[in-house]
VOGU-3710 file (C-alpha; in Angstrom, 3 decimals, decimal comma):
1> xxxxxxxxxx> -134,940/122,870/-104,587  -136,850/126,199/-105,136  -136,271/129,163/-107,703  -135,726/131,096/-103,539  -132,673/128,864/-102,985  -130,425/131,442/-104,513  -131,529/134,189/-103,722  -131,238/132,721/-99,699  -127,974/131,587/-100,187  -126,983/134,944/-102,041
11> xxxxxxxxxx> -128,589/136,674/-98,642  -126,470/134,753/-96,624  -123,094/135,349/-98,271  -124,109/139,363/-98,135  -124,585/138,540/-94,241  -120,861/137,365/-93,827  -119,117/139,656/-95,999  -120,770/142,823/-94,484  -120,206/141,355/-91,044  -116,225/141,415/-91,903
21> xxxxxxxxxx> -116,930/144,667/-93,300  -118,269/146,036/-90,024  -115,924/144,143/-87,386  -113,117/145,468/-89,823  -114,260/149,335/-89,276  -114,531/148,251/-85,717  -110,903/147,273/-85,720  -109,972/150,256/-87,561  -111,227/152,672/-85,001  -110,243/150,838/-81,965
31> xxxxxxxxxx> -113,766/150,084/-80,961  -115,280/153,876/-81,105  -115,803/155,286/-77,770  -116,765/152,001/-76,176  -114,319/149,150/-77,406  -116,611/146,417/-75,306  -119,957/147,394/-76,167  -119,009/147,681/-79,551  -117,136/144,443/-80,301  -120,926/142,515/-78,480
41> xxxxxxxxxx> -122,796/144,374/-80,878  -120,252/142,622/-83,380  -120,363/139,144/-82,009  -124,570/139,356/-81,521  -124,164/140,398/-85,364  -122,121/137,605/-85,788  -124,220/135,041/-83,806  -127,341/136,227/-85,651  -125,844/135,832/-89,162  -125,234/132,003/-88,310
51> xxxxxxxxxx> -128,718/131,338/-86,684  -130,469/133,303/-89,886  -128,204/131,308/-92,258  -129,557/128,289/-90,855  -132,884/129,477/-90,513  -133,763/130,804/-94,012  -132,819/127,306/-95,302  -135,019/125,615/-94,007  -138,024/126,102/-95,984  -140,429/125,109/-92,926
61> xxxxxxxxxx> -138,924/128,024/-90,716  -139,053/130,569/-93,413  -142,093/132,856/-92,633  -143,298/136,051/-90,717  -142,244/135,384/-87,201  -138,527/134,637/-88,846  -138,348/138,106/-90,526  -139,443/140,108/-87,509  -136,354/138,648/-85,219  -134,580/139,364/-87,634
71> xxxxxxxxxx> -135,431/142,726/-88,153  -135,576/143,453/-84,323  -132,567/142,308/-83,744  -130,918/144,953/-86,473  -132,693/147,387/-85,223  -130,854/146,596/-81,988  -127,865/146,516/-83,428  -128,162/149,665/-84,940  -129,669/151,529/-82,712  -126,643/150,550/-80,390
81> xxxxxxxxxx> -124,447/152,906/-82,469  -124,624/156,365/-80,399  -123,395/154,379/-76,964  -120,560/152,666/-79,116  -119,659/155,736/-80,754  -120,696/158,304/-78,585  -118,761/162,038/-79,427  -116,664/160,289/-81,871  -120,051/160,014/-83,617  -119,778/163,015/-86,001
91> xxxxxxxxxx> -116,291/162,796/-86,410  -115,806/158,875/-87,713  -118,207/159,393/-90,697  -121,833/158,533/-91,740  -121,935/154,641/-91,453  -122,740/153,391/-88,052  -121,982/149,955/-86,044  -123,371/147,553/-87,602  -122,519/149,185/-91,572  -124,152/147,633/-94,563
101> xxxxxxxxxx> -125,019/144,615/-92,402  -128,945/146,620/-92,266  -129,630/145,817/-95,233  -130,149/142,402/-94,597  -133,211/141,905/-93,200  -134,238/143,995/-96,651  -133,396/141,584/-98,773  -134,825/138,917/-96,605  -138,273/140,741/-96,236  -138,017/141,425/-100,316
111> xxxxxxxxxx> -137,758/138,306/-101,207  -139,820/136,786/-99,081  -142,902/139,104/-100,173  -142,138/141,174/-103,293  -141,268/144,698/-103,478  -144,328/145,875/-100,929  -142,739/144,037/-98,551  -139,097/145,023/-99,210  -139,925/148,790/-99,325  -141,523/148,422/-96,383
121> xxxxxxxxxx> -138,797/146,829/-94,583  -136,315/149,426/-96,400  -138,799/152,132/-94,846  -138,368/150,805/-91,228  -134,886/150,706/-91,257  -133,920/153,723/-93,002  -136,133/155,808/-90,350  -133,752/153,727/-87,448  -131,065/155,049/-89,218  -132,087/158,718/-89,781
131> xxxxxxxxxx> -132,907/158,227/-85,746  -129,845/157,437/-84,899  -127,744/160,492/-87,377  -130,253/163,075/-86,007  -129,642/162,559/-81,953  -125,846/162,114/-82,960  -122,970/165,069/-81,756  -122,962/167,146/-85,289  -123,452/163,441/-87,158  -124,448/164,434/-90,689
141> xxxxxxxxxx> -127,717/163,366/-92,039  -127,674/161,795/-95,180  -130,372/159,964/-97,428  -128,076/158,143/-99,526  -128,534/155,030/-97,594  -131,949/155,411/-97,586  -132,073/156,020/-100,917  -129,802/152,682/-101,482  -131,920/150,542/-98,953  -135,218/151,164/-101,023
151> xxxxxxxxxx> -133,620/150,801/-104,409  -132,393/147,303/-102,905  -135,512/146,359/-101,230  -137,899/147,292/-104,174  -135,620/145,979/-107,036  -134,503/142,428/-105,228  -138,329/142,056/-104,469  -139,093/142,735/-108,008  -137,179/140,301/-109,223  -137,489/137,607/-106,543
161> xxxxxxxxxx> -141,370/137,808/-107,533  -140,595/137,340/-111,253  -138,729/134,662/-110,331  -141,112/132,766/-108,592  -143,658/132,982/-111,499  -141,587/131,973/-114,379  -140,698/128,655/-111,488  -144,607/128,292/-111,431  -144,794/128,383/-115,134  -142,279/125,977/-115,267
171> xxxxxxxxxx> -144,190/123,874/-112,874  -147,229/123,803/-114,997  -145,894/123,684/-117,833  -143,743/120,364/-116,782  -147,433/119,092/-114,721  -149,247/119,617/-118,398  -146,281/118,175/-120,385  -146,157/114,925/-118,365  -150,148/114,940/-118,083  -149,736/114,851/-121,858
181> xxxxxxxxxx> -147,481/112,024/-122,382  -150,011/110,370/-119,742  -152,747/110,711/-121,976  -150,628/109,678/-125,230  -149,882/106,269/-123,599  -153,305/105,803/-122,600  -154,985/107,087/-126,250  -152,201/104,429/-127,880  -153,933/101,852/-125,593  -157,338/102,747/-126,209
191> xxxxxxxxxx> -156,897/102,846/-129,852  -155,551/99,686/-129,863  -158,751/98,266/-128,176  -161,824/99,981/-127,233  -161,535/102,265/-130,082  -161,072/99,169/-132,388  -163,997/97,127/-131,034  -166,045/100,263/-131,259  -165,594/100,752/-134,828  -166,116/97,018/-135,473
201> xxxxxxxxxx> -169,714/96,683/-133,791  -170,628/100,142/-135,453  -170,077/98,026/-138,884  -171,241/95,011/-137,407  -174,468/96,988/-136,040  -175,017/98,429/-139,748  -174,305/94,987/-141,870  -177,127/92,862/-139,728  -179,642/95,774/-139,314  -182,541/95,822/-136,938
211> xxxxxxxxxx> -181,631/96,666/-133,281  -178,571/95,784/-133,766  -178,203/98,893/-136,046  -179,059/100,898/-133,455  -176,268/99,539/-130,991  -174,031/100,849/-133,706  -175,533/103,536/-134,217  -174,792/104,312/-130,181  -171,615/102,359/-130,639  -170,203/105,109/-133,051
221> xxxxxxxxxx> -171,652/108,387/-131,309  -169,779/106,653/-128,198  -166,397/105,674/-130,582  -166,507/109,948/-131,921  -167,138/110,951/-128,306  -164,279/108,850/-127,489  -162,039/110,349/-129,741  -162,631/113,586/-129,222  -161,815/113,240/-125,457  -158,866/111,967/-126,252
231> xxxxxxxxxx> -157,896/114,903/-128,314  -158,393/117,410/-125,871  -155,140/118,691/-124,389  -155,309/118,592/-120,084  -156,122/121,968/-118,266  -154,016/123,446/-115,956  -154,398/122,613/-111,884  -157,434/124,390/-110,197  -158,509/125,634/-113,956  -160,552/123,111/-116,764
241> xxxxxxxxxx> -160,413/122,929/-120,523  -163,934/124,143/-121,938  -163,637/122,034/-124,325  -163,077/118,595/-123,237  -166,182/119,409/-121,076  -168,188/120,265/-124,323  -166,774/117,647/-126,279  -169,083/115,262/-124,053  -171,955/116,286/-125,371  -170,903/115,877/-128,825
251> xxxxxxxxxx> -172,925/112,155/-130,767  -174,371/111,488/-134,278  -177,285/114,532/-133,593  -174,834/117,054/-132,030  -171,530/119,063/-134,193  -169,299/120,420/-130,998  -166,606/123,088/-132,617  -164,416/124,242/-130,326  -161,360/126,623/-131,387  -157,859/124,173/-131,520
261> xxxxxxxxxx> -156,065/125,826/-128,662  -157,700/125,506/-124,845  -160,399/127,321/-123,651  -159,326/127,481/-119,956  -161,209/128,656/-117,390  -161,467/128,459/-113,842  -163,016/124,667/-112,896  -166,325/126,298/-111,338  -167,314/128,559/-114,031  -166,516/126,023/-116,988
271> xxxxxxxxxx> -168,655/123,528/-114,883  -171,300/125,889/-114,871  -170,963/126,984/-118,704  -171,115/123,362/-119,914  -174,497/122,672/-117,746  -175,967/125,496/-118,714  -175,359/123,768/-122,856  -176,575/120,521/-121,355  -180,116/122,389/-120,310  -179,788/123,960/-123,538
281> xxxxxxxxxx> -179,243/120,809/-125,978  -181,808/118,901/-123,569  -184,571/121,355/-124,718  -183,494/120,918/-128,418  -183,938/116,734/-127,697  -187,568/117,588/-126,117  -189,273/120,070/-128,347  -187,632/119,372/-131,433  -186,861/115,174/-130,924  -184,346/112,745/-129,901
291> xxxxxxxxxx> -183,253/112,883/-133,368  -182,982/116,625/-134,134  -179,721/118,400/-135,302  -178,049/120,607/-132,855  -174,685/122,591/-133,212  -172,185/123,531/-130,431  -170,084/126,606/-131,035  -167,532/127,972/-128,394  -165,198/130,359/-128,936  -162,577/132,951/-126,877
301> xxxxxxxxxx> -162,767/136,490/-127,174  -161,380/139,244/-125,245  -161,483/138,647/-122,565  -164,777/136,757/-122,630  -166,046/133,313/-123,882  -168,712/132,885/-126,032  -170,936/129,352/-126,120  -173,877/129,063/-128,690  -176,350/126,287/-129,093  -178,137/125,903/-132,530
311> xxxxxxxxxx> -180,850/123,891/-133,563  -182,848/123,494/-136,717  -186,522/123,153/-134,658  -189,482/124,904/-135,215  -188,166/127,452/-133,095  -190,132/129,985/-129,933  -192,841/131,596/-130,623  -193,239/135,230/-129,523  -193,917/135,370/-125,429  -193,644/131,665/-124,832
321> xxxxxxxxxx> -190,860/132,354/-122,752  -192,622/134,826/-120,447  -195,899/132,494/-120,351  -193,638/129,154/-119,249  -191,754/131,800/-116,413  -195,428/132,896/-115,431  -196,840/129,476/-115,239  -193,509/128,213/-112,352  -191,464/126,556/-115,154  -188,018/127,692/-114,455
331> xxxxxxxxxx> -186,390/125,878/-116,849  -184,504/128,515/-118,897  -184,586/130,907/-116,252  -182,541/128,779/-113,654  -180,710/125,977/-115,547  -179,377/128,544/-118,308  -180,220/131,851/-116,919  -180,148/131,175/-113,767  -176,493/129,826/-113,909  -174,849/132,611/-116,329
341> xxxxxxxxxx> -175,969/135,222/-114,383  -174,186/133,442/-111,060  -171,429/133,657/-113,239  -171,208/137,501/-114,626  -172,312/136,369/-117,528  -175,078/136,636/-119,939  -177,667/135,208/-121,899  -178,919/135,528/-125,252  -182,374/133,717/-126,791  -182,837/134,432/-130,806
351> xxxxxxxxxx> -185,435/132,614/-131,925  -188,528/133,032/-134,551  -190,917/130,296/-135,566  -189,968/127,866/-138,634  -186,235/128,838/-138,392  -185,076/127,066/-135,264  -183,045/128,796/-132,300  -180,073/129,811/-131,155  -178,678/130,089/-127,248  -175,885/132,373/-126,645
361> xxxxxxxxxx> -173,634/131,913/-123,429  -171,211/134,844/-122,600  -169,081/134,804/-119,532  -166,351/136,312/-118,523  -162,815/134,286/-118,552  -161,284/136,081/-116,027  -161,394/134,053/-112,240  -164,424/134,876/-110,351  -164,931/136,910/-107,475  -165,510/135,381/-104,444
371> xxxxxxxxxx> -169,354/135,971/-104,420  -169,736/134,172/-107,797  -167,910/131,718/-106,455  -170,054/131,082/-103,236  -173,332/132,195/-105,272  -172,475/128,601/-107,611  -171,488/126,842/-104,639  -174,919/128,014/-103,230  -176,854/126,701/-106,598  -175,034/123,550/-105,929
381> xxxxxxxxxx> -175,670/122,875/-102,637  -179,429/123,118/-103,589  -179,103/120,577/-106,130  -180,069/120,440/-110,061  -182,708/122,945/-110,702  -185,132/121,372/-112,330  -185,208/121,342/-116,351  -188,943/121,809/-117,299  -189,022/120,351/-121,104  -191,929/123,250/-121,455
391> x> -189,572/126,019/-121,335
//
């Protein structure tokens, strides 16, 4: 059941008790100037308010075409009032046929779509109603319902909207909570094994030397990486956790730091970010060697995220840049460039000979518009630009 059930239900009971209301007034007055006209205005009102009932529970039926019936058929009912009434119009009072029973399709229209849509709906029924006081015998016109119908229709909106984010909230939250637990039982498992046999050929690798060193050597980059991954909480649905992304590139040669709480961003633009740092860390590996230092820092501003690359190399020299972009390699410019600029973002290079370089990724954390979002569906379909190692 949905945070809307209420508020439906709540609709409904307003439905029946202002129905009584008007078929009451309708007794009272002896059915106005026309008793029969008046008392199948009541019993279409009545009809209605069981086939809405109905029809706003089920979830499936609930939608556009639903709230304009209903809306045309309280206009009908309201605009029925001066041939039920007729010269007794003026004299019986402001409310009409069909009484507070208008402001149903209000509330519908409110919760269904927020306030816009409730005053909206408020708007269109309040001018029926001023219609039908202004071509009335002396019938005094009065904004007080008016008044009342847009109050309603704005403030049940308002909070039917609020409502339905803190129930999304509550749906993440409860998605990330059990995603969490997930990825508990799982690390417990791992731990228990690969971790385990990780960390024993690591040892292993050093105490017999030789190549088997190196396997582990690889064995404990793979047995950090590992760990890490399994430290990084899960992002929300559609979005992606910066980190666990940069976390991948993290081995013996590489530091990642990443702050302790998620860097979430939509799952496009942290894609993007974190191959623009693999271009980056794969020109540290081929200018300054497979073995060279390199450190990952990421961090969340406002309203921006920052990603910098750092390596200990001999660093660019002045105009090597603008030589390799001369000469067709398109390395920097598309793989890093290239990509943060498809993103809002930008890029910055600070580098001087003997003191190694630095790559600064700025993007914005907001969601992207919809052209950055087909421009990096665009670099995509066109496949990996290609990384020259000369750039």
């Amino acid at each position: 059941m949905t945070i809307e059930g209420p508020f439906w239900r709540a609709i409904a009971v307003f439905r029946v008790a202002s129905l009584v209301y008007a078929a009451v007034l309708m007794a009272q007055h002896e059915g106005f100037a026309e008793p029969l006209t008046g008392w199948v205005v009541i019993a279409v009102m009545a009809l209605w308010t069981a086939a809405s009932t109905f029809a706003y529970s089920v979830r499936a039926l609930r939608g556009r075409p639903l709230l304009v019936i209903d809306m045309l058929v309280t206009l009908a009912c309201l605009l029925a009032t001066p041939y039920v009434q007729g010269q007794f119009q003026g004299q019986l009072g402001s409310m009409p046929v069909p009484a507070v029973w208008v402001a149903s399709p209000v509330l519908a229209w409110a919760v269904y779509g927020g306030r816009r849509l409730g005053a909206v709906a408020a708007a269109i029924v309040a001018g029926a109603d001023l219609w039908v006081r202004v071509n009335g015998p002396d019938s005094p016109v009065l904004l007080n319902g008016a008044v009342l119908l847009f109050m309603a229709g704005i403030v049940v909106g308002h909070v039917a909207r609020l409502a339905k984010q803190a129930e999304e909230r509550m749906q993440r939250a409860a998605e990330m909570e059990a995603a969490q637990r997930e990825r508990e039982r799982l690390a417990r498992g791992i731990h228990d094994s690969v971790l385990q046999v990780l960390a024993l050929v690591q040892r292993r690798g050093q105490e017999i030397g030789g190549e088997a060193a190196e396997l582990g050597r690889l064995a404990g980059q793979q047995e950090a990486a590992l760990r890490e991954l399994l430290a990084v909480r899960p992002a929300p649905t559609g979005s992606a956790d910066l980190r666990a992304l940069l976390m991948r590139h993290g081995s013996a040669q590489v530091t990642v730091s990443t702050p302790a709480t998620p860097i979430v961003l939509p799952g496009s633009v942290a894609e993007e970010v974190a191959a623009a740092v693999r271009a980056a860390l794969d020109n540290v590996r081929a200018h300054c060697g497979p073995e060279a230092r390199a450190w990952v820092f990421a961090e969340e501003g406002e309203g921006e995220v920052t990603v910098s690359v750092r390596d200990e190399g001999e660093g660019i020299e002045e105009g090597r840049l603008e030589r390799a972009r001369a000469e067709g390699r398109l390395g920097v410019a598309q793989s890093i460039e290239g990509r943060v600029a498809d993103l809002g973002g930008r890029v910055s290079i600070i580098s001087s000979p003997g003191e190694g370089t630095e790559v600064e990724i700025t993007v914005p954390s907001a969601q992207p518009p919809a052209s950055v979002d087909r421009a990096v569906r665009g670099r995509r379909s066109q496949g990996p630009s290609g990384r020259d190692p000369a750039t």
